[in-house]
C-alpha positions in Angstrom: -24.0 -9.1 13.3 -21.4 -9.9 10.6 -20.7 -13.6 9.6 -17.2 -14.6 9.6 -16.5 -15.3 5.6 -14.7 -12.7 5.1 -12.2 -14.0 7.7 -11.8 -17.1 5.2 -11.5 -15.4 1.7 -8.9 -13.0 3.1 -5.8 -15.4 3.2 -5.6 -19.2 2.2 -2.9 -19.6 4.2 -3.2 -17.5 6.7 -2.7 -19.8 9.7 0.4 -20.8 8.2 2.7 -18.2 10.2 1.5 -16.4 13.3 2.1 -12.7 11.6 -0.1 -13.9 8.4 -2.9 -15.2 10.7 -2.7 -11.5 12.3 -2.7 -9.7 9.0 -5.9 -11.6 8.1 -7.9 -11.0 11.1 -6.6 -7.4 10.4 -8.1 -7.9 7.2 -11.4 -9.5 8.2 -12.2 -7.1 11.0 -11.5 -3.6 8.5 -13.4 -5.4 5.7 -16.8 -6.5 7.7 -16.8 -4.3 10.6 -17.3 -6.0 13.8 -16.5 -10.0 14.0 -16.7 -12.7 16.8 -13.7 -14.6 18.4 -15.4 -17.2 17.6 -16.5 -17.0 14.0 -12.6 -16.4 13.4 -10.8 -18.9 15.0 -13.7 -21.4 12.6 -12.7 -19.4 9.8 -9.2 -19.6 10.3 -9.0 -23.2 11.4 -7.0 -22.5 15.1 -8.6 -22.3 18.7 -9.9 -19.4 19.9 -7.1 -19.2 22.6 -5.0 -18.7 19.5 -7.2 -15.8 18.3 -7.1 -14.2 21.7 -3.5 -14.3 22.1 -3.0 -12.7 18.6 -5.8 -10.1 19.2 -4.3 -9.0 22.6 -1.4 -8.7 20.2 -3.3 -6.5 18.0 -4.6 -4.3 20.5 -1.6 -3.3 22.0 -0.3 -2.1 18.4 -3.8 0.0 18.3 -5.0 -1.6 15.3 -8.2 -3.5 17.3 -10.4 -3.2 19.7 -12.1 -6.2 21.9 -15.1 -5.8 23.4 -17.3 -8.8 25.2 -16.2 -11.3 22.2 -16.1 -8.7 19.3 -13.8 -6.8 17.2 -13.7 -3.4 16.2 -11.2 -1.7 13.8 -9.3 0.8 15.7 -7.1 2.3 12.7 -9.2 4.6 10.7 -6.9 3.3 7.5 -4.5 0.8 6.0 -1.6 3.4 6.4 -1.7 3.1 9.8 -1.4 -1.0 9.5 2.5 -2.1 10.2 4.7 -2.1 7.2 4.8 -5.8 6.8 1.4 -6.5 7.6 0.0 -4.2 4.8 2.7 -5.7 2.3 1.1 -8.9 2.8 -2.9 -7.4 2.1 -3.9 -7.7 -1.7 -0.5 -8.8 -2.5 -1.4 -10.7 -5.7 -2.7 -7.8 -7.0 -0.2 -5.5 -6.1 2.7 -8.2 -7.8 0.2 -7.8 -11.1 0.4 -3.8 -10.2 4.3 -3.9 -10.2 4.8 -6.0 -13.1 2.7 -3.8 -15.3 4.8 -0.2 -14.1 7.9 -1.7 -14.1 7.5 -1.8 -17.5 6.8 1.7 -17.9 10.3 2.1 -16.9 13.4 2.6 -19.6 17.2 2.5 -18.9 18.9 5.6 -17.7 15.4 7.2 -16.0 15.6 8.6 -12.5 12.4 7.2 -11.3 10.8 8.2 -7.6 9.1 5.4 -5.5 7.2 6.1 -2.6 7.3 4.3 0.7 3.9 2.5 -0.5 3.9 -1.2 -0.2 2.0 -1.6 -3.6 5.3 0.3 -5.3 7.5 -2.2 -3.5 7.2 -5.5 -5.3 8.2 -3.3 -8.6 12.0 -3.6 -7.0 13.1 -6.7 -8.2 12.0 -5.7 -11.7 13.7 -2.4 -11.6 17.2 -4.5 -10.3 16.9 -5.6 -14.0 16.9 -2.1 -15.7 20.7 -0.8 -16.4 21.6 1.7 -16.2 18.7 3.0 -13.6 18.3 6.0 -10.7 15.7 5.2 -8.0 15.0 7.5 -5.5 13.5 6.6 -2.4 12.5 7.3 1.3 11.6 3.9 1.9 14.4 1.7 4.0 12.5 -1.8 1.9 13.1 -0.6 -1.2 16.6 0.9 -0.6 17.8 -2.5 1.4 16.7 -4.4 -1.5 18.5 -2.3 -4.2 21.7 -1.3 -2.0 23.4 -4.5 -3.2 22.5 -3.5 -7.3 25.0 -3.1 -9.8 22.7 -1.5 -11.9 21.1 1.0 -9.8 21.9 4.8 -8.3 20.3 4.3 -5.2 19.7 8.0 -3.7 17.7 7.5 -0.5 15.8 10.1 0.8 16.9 11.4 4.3 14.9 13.5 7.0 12.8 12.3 10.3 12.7 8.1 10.2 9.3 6.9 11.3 9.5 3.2 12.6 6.1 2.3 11.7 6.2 3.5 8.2 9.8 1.9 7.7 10.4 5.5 6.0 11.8 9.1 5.8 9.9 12.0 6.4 9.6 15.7 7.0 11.0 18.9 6.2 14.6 17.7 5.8 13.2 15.2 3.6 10.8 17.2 1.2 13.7 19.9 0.8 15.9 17.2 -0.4 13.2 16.3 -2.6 12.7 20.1 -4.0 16.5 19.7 -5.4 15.7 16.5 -7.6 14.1 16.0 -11.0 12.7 12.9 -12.1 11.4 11.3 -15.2 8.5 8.6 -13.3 7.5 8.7 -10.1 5.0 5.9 -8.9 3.0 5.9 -6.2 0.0 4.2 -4.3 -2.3 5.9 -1.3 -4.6 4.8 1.4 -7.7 5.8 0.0 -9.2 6.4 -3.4 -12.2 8.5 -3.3 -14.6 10.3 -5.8 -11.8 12.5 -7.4 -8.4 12.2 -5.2 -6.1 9.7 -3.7 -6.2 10.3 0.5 -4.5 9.7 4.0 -4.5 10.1 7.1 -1.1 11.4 7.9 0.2 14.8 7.6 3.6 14.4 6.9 3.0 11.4 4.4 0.7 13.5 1.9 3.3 16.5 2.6 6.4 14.0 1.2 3.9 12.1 -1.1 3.1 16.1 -3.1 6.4 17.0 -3.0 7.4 13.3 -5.4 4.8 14.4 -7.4 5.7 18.2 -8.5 9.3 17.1 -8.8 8.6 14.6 -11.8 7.7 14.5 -15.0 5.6 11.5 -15.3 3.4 10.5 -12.4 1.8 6.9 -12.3 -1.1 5.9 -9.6 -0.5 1.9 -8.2 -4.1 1.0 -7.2 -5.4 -2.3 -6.1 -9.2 -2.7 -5.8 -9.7 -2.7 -2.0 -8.6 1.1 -1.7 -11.8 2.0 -3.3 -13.7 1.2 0.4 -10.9 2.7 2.4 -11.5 5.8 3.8 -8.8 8.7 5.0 -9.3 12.4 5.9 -7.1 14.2 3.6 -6.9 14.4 0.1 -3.5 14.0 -0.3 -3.7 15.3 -4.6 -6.4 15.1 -7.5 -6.8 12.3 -9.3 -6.0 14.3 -11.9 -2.2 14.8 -11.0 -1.6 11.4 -12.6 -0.6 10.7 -16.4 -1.5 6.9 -15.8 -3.4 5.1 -13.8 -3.2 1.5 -13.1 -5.6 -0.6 -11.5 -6.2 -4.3 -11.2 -9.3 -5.5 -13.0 -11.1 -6.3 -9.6 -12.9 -2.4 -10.1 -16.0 -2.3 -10.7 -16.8 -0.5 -14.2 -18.6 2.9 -12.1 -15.0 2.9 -10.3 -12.9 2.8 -13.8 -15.5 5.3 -14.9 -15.0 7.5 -12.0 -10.9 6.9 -12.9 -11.4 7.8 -16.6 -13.2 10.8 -15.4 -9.7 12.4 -14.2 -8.3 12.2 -17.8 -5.3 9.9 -17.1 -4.5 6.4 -19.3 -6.3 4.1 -17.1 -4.8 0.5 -18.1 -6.7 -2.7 -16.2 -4.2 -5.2 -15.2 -5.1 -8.6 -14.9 -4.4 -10.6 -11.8 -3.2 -14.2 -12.5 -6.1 -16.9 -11.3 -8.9 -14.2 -10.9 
């Protein structure tokens, strides 16, 4: 049976609010497996009436399953994790992530962002660019740029999915069809062998049709999406112009990057 470090290396403070405690027992369980009640609430440094409450929690979003003391991942992926909950994973890398593409990005480009929550710490650095066109189908991005002088805001429209915070379907990749744009970046639930995957129909269908409408496509990928694991492949590695990745990969996963013939730049992650 799994021990309950990982619980403790997930979050330093993630007792501080109830919904970053959840996120790290999220966290803990995808990471190792199967863990204990009690091994968590040790780790975590609250009563394991606390853990219980927050797991029942949990299991009514389908995200865990409890079972005589032990936890299972339900979700077969991050993409399926609530939008704030997956914002809050890896999110010092993914603030290294944005830093580095936002400086891919010049005045007066029409850049794409997906709904991806890597993408969306790159906002506040893109409020700085003027003059600048973002195009989006995620409600974060486009609540957090509405009020920008600077910025075209052109939000994507179609079917709005609650759990995604985001715009998809046909209405929404036919829009998409009608717009060029000079960046489009992106991240994905899963990096395997030679492709980017996930789970979701209708997220790889709007996530292929950002891709073929611009001209330079950049991949957002912190470390942990290496041991994720999704059905579909949403595109080839080799889609991608650039690559970024924060310099928690392994070398044999750069090498596998390097394999796909993109620029693959390693971006440091303050404190590491």
């Amino acid at each position: 049976m799994a021990d309950s470090n990982p619980a403790a290396q997930t979050d330093a403070d993630a007792k501080a609010t109830p919904e970053r405690r959840r996120s790290a027992i999220v966290d803990a369980v995808l990471e190792d497996g199967t863990l204990r009640i009690e091994g968590l609430a040790d780790s975590l440094g609250v009563s394991a009436a606390t853990i219980y409450r927050d797991v029942q929690i949990l299991e009514d979003s389908g995200l865990l399953t409890l079972s005589k003391g032990e936890l299972r991942p339900r979700a077969s992926s991050t993409a399926e994790l609530p939008p704030r909950m997956r914002r809050i994973r890896s999110r010092i890398e993914k603030g290294a992530l944005a830093q580095a593409a936002a400086r891919l990005v010049s005045a007066g480009n029409a850049v794409i962002i997906d709904d991806s929550s890597t993408a969306l710490p790159m906002v506040p650095e893109l409020a700085k660019v003027n003059p600048l066109t973002v195009i989006t189908n995620s409600m974060p991005v486009a609540r957090s740029l509405a009020a920008s002088k600077n910025t075209e805001l052109v939000l994507i429209g179609g079917r709005y999915y609650p759990w995604a915070e985001a715009f998809y379907g046909s209405l929404g990749t036919g829009f998409v069809k009608n717009l060029r744009a000079d960046l489009c970046f992106m991240s994905d639930a899963a990096v395997w062998y030679d492709g980017v995957y996930n789970p979701t129909d209708y997220v790889t269908d709007m996530k292929r049709t950002m891709l073929e409408q611009s001209f330079h496509r950049v991949l957002m990928i912190d470390n942990s999406k290496f041991a994720r694991r999704a059905w579909q492949k949403t595109t080839s590695l080799t889609t991608f112009e650039t690559i970024l990745v924060d310099d928690g990969a392994t070398e044999q996963q750069l090498d596998m990057l390097a394999a796909s013939g993109a620029e693959v730049t390693v971006v440091p992650v303050p404190g590491r």
